[in-house]
C-alpha positions as CSV (number, residue, x, y, z in Angstrom):
1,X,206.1,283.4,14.9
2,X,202.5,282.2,13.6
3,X,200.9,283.9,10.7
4,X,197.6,283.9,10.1
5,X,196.1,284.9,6.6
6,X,192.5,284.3,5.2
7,X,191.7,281.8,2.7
8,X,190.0,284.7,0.1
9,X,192.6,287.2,-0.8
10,X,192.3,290.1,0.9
11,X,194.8,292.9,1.7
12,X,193.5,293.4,5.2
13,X,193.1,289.5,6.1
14,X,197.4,288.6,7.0
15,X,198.7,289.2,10.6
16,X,202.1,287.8,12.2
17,X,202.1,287.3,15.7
18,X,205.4,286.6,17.9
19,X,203.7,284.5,20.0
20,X,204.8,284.7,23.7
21,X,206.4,281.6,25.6
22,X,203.4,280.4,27.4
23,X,201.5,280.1,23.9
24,X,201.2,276.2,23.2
25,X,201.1,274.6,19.5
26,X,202.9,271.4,20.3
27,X,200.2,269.6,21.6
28,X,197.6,266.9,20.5
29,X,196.2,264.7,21.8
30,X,196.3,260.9,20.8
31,X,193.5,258.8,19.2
32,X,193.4,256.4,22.2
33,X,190.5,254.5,23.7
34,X,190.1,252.2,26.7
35,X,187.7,249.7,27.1
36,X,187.3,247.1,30.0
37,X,187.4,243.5,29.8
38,X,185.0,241.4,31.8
39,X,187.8,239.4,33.2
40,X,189.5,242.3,35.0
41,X,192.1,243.7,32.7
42,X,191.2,246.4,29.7
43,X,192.3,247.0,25.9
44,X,193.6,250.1,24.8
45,X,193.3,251.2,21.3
46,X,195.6,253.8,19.8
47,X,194.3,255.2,16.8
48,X,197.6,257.4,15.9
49,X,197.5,261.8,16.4
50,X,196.3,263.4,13.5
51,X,196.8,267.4,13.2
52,X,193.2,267.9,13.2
53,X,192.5,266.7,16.5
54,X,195.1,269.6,17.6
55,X,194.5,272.8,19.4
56,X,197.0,276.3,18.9
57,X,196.9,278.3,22.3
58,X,198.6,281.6,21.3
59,X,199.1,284.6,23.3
60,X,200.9,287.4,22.3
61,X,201.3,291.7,22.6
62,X,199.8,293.6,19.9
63,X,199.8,297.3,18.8
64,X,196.6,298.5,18.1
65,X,196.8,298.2,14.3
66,X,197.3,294.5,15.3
67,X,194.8,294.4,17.2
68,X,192.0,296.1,14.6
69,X,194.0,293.3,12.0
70,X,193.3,290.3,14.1
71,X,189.6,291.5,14.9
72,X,188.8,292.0,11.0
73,X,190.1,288.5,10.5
74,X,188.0,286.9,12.8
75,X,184.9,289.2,12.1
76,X,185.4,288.0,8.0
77,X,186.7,284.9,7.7
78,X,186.0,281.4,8.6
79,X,189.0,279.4,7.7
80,X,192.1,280.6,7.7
81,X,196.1,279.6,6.4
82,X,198.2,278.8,10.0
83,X,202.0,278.7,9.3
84,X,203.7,277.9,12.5
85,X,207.3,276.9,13.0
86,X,206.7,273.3,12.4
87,X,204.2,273.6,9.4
88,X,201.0,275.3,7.6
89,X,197.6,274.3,8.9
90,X,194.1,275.0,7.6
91,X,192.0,276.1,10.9
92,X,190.1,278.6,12.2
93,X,189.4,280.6,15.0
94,X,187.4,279.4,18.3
95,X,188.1,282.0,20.8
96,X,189.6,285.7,20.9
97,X,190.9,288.3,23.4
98,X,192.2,291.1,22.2
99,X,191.6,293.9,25.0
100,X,194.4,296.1,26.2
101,X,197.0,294.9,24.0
102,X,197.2,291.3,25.0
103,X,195.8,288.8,22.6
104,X,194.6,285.5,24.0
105,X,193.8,283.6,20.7
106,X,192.5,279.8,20.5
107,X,193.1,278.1,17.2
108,X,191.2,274.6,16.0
109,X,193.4,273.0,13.4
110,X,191.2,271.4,10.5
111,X,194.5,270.0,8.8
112,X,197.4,270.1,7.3
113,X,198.0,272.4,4.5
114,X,202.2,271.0,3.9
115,X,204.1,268.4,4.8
């Protein structure tokens, strides 16, 4: 399950979603770089995985009052509180679907919000 809630309270700005199994929040992708060397060969530089450089792909079913909930959170807020199985995040939305029941939801994690 992910919840999402807005940053300023608001009554109308909490939704849980139970996600379904495609949706992806395991992901990120490494600070690497490769350069090449004049002599052939190349240096990589790995600059660790921080949780801001991850992206939340969720898809999930919704009722309609989900549906209107999910809307009015992205309509009226910019940030929002992310709990996901393995943590609580700071992010905010980049892309929405919500037609016919099926919510395909893109989420840009700023950071960390526990440990």
């Amino acid at each position: 399950m992910i919840s999402l809630s807005m940053i300023m309270s608001d009554p109308s700005g909490n939704i849980v979603l139970k996600e379904t199994p495609d949706s992806e929040y395991r992901n990120g992708p490494g600070r690497v770089t490769r350069t090449a060397n004049l002599d052939g060969t190349s240096t990589i530089n790995h600059g660790g995985v921080q949780d801001g450089d991850r992206t939340f792909r969720i898809s999930s079913n919704l009722t309609k009052a989900e549906s209107d909930a999910i809307w009015y959170i992205h309509k009226n807020s910019t940030l929002l509180t992310i709990c996901a199985p393995d943590g609580a995040y700071i992010g905010a939305i980049d892309y929405i679907d919500v037609n016919g029941g099926n919510l395909n939801l893109t989420l840009l994690i700023k950071e960390r919000a526990s440990s």
